[in-house]
C-alpha positions in Angstrom: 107.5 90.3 74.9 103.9 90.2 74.2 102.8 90.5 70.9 100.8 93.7 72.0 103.0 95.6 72.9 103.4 99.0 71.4 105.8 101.1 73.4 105.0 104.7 71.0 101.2 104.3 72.9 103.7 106.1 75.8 106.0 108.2 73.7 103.1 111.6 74.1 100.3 112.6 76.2 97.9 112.3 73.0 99.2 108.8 72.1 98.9 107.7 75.9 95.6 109.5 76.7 93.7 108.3 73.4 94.5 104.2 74.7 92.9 105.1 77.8 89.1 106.1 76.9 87.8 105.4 80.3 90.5 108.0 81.9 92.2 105.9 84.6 95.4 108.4 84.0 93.6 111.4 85.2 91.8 109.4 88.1 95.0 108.8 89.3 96.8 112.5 89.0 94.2 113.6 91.1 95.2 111.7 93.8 96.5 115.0 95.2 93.0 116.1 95.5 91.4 112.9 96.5 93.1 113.9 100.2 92.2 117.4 99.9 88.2 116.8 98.9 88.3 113.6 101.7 89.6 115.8 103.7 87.1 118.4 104.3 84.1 115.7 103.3 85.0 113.5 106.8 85.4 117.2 108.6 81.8 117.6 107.5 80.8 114.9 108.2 81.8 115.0 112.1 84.1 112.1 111.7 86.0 114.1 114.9 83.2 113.6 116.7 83.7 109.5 116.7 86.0 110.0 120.0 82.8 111.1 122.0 81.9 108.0 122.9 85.6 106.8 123.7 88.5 104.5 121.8 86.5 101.4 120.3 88.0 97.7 121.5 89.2 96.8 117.7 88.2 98.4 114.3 87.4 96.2 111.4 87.2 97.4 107.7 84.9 96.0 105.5 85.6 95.7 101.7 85.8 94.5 98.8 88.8 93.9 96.1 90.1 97.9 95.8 87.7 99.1 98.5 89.2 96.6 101.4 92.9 98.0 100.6 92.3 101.5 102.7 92.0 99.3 105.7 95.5 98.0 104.9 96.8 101.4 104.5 94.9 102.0 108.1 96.4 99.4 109.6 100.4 100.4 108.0 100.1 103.9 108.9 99.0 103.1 112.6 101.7 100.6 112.5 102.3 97.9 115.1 102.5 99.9 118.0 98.9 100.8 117.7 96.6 100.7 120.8 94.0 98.5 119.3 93.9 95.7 116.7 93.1 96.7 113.0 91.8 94.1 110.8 90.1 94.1 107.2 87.4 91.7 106.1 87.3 90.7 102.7 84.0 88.5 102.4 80.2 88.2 103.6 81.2 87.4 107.5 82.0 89.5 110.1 83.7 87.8 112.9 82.5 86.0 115.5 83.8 88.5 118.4 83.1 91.1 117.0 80.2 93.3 119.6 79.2 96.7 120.6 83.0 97.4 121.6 84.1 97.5 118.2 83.8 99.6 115.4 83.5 98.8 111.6 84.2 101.1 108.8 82.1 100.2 105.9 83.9 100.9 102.4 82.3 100.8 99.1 82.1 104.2 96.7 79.0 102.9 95.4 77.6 101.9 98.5 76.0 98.9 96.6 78.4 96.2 97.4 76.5 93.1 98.7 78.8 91.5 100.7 79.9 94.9 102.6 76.0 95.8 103.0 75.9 92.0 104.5 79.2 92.2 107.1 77.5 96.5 107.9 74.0 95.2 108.7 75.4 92.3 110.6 77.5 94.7 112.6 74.1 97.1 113.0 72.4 94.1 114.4 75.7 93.2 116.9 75.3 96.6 118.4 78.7 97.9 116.8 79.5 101.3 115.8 79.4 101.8 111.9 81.5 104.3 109.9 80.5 104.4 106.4 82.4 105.5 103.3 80.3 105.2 100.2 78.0 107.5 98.2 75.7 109.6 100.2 72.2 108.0 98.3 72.7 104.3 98.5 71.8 101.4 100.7 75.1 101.5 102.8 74.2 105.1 103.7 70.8 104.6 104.7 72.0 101.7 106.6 74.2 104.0 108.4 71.7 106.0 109.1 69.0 103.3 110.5 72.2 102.8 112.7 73.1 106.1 113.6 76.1 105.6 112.2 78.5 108.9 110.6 78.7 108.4 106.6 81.4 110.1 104.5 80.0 110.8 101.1 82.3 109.8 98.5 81.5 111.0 94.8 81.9 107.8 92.4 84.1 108.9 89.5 85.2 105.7 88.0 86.6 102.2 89.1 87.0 102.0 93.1 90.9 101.5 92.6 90.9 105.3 91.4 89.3 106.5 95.0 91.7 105.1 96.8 92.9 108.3 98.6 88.7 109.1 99.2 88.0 106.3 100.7 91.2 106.3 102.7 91.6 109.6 104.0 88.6 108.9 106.3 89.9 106.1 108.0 93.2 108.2 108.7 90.8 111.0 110.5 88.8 108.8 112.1 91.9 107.0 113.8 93.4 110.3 114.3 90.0 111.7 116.3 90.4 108.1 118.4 94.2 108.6 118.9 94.6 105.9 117.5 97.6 107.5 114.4 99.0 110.5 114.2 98.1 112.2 111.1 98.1 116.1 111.1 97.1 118.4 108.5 100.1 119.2 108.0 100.8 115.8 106.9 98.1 115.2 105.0 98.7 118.5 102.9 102.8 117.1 102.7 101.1 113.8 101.3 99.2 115.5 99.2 102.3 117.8 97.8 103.9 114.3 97.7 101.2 112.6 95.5 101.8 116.2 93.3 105.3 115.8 92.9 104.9 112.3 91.6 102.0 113.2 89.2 104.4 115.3 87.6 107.0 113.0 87.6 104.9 110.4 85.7 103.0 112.5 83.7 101.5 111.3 79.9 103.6 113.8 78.4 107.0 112.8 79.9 109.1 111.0 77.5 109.4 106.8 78.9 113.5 107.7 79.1 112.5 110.0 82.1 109.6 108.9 83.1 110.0 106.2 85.7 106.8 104.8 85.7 106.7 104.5 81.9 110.3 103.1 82.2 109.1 100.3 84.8 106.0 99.1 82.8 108.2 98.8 79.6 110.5 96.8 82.0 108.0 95.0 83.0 106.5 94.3 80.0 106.6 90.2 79.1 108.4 89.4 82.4 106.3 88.0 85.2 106.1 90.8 88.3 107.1 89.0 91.8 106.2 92.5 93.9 107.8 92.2 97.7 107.6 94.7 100.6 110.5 95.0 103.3 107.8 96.0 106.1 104.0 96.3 107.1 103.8 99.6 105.3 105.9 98.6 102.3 103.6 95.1 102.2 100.9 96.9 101.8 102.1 99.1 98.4 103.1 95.8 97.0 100.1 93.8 97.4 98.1 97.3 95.9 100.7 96.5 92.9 99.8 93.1 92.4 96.2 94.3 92.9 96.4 97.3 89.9 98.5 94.9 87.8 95.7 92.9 87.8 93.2 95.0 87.4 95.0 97.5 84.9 96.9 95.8 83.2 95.0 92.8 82.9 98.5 91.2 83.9 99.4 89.0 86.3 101.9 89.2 89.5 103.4 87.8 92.7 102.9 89.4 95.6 105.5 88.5 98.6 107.1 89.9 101.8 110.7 89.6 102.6 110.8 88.1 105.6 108.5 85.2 104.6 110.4 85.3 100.8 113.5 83.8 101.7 112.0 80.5 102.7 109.4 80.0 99.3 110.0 82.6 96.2 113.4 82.9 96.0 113.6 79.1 95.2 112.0 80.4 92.1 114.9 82.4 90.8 116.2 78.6 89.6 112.9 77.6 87.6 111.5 77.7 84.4 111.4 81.9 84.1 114.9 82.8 85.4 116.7 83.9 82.5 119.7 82.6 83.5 123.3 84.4 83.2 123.8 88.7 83.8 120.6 90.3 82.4 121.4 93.6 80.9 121.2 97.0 83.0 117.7 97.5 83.9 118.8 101.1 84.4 119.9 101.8 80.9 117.0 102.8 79.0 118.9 102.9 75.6 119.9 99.5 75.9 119.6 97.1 72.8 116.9 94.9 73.8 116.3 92.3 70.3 118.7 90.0 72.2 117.1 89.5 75.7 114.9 86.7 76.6 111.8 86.9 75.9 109.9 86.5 79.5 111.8 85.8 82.7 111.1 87.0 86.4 111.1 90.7 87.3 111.5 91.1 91.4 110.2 94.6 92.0 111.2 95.3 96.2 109.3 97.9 97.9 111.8 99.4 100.1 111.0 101.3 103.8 113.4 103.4 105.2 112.3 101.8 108.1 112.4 98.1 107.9 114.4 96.0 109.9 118.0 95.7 109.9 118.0 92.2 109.1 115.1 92.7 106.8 117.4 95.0 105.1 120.0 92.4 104.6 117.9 90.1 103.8 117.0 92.6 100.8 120.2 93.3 100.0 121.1 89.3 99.5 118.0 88.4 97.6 118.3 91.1 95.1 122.0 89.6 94.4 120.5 86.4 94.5 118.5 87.0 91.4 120.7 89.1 89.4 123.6 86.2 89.7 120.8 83.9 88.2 119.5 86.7 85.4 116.7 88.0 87.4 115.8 91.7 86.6 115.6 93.6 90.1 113.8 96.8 90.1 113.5 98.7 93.7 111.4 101.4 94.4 112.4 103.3 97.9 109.5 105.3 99.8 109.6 109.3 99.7 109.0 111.3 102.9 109.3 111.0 106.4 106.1 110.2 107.8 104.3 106.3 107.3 101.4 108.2 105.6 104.0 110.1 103.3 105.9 107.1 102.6 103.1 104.7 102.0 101.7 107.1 99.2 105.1 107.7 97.4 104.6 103.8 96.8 101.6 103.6 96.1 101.6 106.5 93.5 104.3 105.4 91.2 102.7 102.3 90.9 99.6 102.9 90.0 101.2 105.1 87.3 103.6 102.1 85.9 100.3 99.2 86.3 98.2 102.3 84.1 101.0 103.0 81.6 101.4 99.1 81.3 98.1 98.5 80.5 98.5 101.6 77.5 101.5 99.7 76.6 99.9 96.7 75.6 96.6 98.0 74.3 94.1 97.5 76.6 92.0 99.5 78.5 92.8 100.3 82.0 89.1 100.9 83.0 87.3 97.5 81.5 86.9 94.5 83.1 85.3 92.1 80.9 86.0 89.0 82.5 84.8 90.6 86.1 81.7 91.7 84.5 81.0 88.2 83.2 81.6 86.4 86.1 79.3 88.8 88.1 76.2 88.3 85.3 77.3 84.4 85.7 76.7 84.5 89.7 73.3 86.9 89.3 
């Protein structure tokens, strides 16, 4: 394990809170109200109103790193039966085809990203339709409203991978007022009860023995993360793991989908970082740990209720693939019954275990240092 670590920053609220100056933990127990306040600011907005001029050919979301992962929750809740293509752009260019058909939600909290200003001000000169979610006073708003485009405002409270839920819940409405996913109140408020439930699941004052978010980052802890989803909606929780291990916890991980990790990943399980042999329970918190390896592999599976039979299987045979070869396996199963519901239960826990990781091993879930330097570099 690293040298860092320190799990007594986890054993208290106080301990936890004080390692966490830029409060990253509260960012993300307010999740809850993140759908709630989105809620009623895309109401005000008269996101409904987007069906007036009829269902758009294809929606694009532009983003950048946290800000482009709403449109993969869009695109998981819809699912594949949707009636029209959902795609996210992650860069300066918006695609060729792109026209007056389409619409494109612009994403950034600030509204001050330059390469989602660039792909929103190509798709103003295209003709498209433009959804913005972003600060009311900034350049992407005024853009917007150049365009007449509908902005959301979203109030900028911290890093953008704390707003995911306000910059989400938009897209959800908006695809709801196209018919495009079926997303109720009443589901959003279930999500949101969801999000509340988990909160107080993984809250700083819950001891890391019953805590399972606290229990997965110690887990986790000096092992290297290979994060896979068992469906589109499952995918999309892990890659947001890989993404706040990352940017949390400073840490790296592998981000993988079953179907596609039986032909590449699992070949890992026989390299360098396999343990090798039975690694001890994973579930037993009390267990005696001075004798473990030092760093090995840790597959964490996202598990749907609804992924494919032979997805399933192919689940169920990889996880007793690595444990025969000393891989930890740690699963985490979705909550609820609706893709939105589901999605979030994901989504939640693990941006409590990338925080509480971060804690862990002293260092500050809000800081980037090496992001901030490579932005002055590129000025």
């Amino acid at each position: 394990m690293s040298a860092s670590l320190d799990p007594s920053r986890l054993e208290d609220a106080e301990a936890a809170e004080a390692a966490d100056p830029g409060g990253v933990l509260r960012q993300v127990a307010a999740s809850a109200a993140q759908v709630r306040e989105a809620q009623r600011a895309a109401a005000e907005a008269g996101v409904a109103g987007l069906a007036e001029d009829g269902r758009p050919r294809a929606i694009v979301v532009a983003g950048t790193g946290a800000s482009a992962v709403p449109g993969d929750v869009l695109a998981a809740v819809c699912g594949t039966g949707c009636a029209v293509p959902i795609s996210t752009v992650r860069g300066y260019r918006l695609p060729g085809w792109v026209g007056a058909a389409d619409m494109v939600v612009a994403v950034s909290p600030s509204g001050a990203a330059e390469e989602t200003l660039e792909v929103a001000a190509e798709a103003a000169r295209r003709g498209s339709r433009l959804l913005v979610v972003g600060e009311a006073d900034s350049p992407l708003a005024e853009l917007a409203g150049r365009s007449r485009g509908v902005v959301v405002p979203v109030r900028s409270q911290g890093p953008a991978r704390s707003a995911l839920w306000s910059m989400t819940v938009p897209l959800l409405l908006a695809a709801r007022a196209l018919r495009l996913a079926d997303v109720p109140d009443t589901v959003l408020e279930s999500t949101a009860a969801l999000l509340e439930d988990v909160a107080h699941r993984c809250r700083p004052s819950s001891e890391p023995f019953v805590n399972p978010a606290k229990r997965l980052a110690l887990d986790l802890a000096g092992d290297v993360p290979l994060v896979w989803g068992s469906s589109a909606l499952s995918s999309a929780a892990a890659y947001r793991m890989c993404c706040q291990l990352n940017e949390n916890a400073k840490y790296p991980a592998v981000f993988g989908e079953v179907p596609e990790t039986g032909r590449n990943q699992v070949a890992v399980f026989d390299g360098f970082f396999a343990r090798g042999g039975s690694p001890a329970d994973p579930d037993d918190f009390f267990r005696d740990r001075v004798d473990e390896p030092e760093h090995g592999l840790h597959l964490v599976v996202m598990r749907d209720p609804e992924e494919h039979p032979r997805v399933r299987a192919r689940c169920e045979a990889s996880a007793a693939l690595a444990r025969d070869r000393g891989v930890a396996v740690t699963e985490i199963r979705a909550e609820g019954d609706h893709p939105l519901e589901r999605i979030a239960s994901l989504i939640a826990l693990a941006d409590y275990v990338t925080v509480y990781l971060a804690i862990a091993l002293g260092v500050d879930p809000a800081s980037e240092p090496a992001v901030q330097e490579l932005r002055a570099r590129i000025a």
